[in-house]
C-alpha positions in Angstrom: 75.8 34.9 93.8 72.5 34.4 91.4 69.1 34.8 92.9 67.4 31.7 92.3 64.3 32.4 94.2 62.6 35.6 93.3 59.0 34.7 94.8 57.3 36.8 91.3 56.3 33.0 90.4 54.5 32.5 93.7 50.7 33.6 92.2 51.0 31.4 88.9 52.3 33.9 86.7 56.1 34.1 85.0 57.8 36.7 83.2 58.4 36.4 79.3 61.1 38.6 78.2 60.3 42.1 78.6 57.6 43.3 80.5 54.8 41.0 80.0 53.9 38.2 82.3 51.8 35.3 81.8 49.9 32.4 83.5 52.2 29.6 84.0 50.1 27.3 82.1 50.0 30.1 78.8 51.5 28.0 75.7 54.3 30.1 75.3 55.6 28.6 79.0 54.4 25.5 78.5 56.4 25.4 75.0 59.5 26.5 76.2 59.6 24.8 79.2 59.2 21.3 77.1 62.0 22.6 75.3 64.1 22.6 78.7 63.0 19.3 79.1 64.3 18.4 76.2 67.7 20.6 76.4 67.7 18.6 80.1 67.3 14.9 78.8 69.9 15.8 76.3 72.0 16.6 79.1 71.5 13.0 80.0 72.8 11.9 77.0 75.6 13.3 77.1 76.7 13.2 80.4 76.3 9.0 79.9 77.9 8.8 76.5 81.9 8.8 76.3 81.5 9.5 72.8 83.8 12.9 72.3 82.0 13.8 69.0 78.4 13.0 70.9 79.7 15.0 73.2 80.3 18.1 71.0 77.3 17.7 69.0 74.6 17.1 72.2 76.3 20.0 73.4 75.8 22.4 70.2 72.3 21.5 69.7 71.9 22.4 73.9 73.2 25.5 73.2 71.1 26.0 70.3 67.9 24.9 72.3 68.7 27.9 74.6 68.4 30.1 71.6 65.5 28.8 71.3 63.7 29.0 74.4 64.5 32.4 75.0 63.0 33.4 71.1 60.2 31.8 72.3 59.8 33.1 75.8 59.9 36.3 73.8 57.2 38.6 72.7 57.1 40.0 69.2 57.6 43.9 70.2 60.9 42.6 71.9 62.7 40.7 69.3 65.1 42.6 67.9 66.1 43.5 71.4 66.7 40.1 72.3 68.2 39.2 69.2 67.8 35.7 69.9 66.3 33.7 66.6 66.7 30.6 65.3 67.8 30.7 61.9 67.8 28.7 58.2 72.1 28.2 59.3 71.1 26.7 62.8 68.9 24.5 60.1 71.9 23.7 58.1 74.0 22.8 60.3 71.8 20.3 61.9 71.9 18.7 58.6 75.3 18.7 58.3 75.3 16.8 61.1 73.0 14.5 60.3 74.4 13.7 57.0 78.0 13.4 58.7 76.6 10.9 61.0 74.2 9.0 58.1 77.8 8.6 56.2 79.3 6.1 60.1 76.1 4.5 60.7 73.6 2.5 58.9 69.6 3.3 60.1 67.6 0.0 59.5 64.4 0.4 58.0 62.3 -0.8 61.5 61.2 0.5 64.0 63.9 0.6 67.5 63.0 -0.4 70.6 64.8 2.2 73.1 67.3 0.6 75.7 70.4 -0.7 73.8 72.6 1.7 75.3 72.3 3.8 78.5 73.4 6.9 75.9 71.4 5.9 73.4 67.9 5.3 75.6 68.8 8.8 76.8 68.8 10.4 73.4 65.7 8.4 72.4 64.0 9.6 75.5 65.1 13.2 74.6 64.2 12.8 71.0 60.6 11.9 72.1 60.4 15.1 74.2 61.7 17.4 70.9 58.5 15.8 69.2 56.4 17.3 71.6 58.1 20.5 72.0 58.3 20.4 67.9 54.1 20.1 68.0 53.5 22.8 70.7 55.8 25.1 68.7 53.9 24.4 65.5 50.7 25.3 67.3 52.3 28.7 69.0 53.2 29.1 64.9 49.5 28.4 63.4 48.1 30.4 66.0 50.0 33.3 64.8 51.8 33.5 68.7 55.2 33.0 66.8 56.2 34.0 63.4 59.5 32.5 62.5 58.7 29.2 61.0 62.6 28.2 61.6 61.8 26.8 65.3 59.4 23.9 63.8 62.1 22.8 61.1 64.9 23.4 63.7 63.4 20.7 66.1 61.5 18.6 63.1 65.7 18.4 62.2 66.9 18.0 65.8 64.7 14.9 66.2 66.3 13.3 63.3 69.4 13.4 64.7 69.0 12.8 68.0 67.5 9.7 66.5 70.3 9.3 64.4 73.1 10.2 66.8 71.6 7.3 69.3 71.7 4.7 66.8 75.5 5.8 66.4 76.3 5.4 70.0 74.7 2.2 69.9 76.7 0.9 66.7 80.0 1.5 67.9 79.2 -0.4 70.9 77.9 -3.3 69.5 74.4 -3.2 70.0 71.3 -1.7 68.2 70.1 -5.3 67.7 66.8 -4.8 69.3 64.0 -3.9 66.3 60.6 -4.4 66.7 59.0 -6.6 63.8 56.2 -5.0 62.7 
């Protein structure tokens, strides 16, 4: 059975991978744990949706946000070790996806006011939390913590579409008729 209690976290400080440990509040923890909150809310999403292909793409980019989190949660002199990376093909296929689901659902040109769907308010709310995670990664990259420029245009990408995907689930059931008039 897993350990889920170790008691190392007990003083503040966690582990990365490897040997190094850090305050809890470092940006690298704080980054990759918004990232679980993220990879969480999605789990929302689709646990609500009955959408198969939701399903299968919430599930993808989950299991892409793990990649993610543990590049992240990395330090430099470990990488290769890990082997974990996001890459320009986890890039890609987000945009695949985005223009497969562009091609079943019109986006209006106004701003959406979250709530049409219990699915779709899920992916909005996880969408929000990719934003953040997206601008404490771009920090951890500006500050030279990170390198690989690939994590900021991986979630810049997953936001769109999450964004897009919710708008989906809200088209094919008959709502997404709540835009705010600006």
């Amino acid at each position: 059975m897993a350990k889920v209690t170790t008691g190392t976290g007990d003083t503040g400080y966690t582990s990365l991978l490897g040997d190094a440990r850090v305050p809890k509040y470092d940006p690298r923890p704080d980054t990759f744990g918004t990232v679980d909150e993220a990879t969480s809310a999605l789990g929302l999403g689709r646990a609500l949706t009955h959408d198969e292909k939701a399903r299968t793409v919430i599930l993808a980019m989950q299991r892409d946000l793990y990649v993610l989190m543990a590049e992240l949660a990395t330090p430099p002199e470990h990488l290769d070790a890990v082997g974990m990376r996001i890459t320009p093909e986890h890039v890609a296929r987000l945009e695949a996806v985005e223009n497969e689901l562009k091609a079943e659902v019109e986006i209006p040109n106004k701003f959406i006011v979250p709530g049409d769907s219990p699915d779709g308010a899920a992916l909005d709310l996880a969408r929000t939390i990719i934003r953040r995670a997206e601008r404490m990664t771009a920090k951890l990259l500006h500050d030279g913590v990170i390198a690989n420029g690939e994590t900021v245009r991986y979630l810049n990408r997953l936001s769109d579409v999450v964004f897009i995907l919710a708008r989906y689930l809200e088209a094919k059931q008959g709502g997404g008729s709540t835009r705010a008039r600006v």
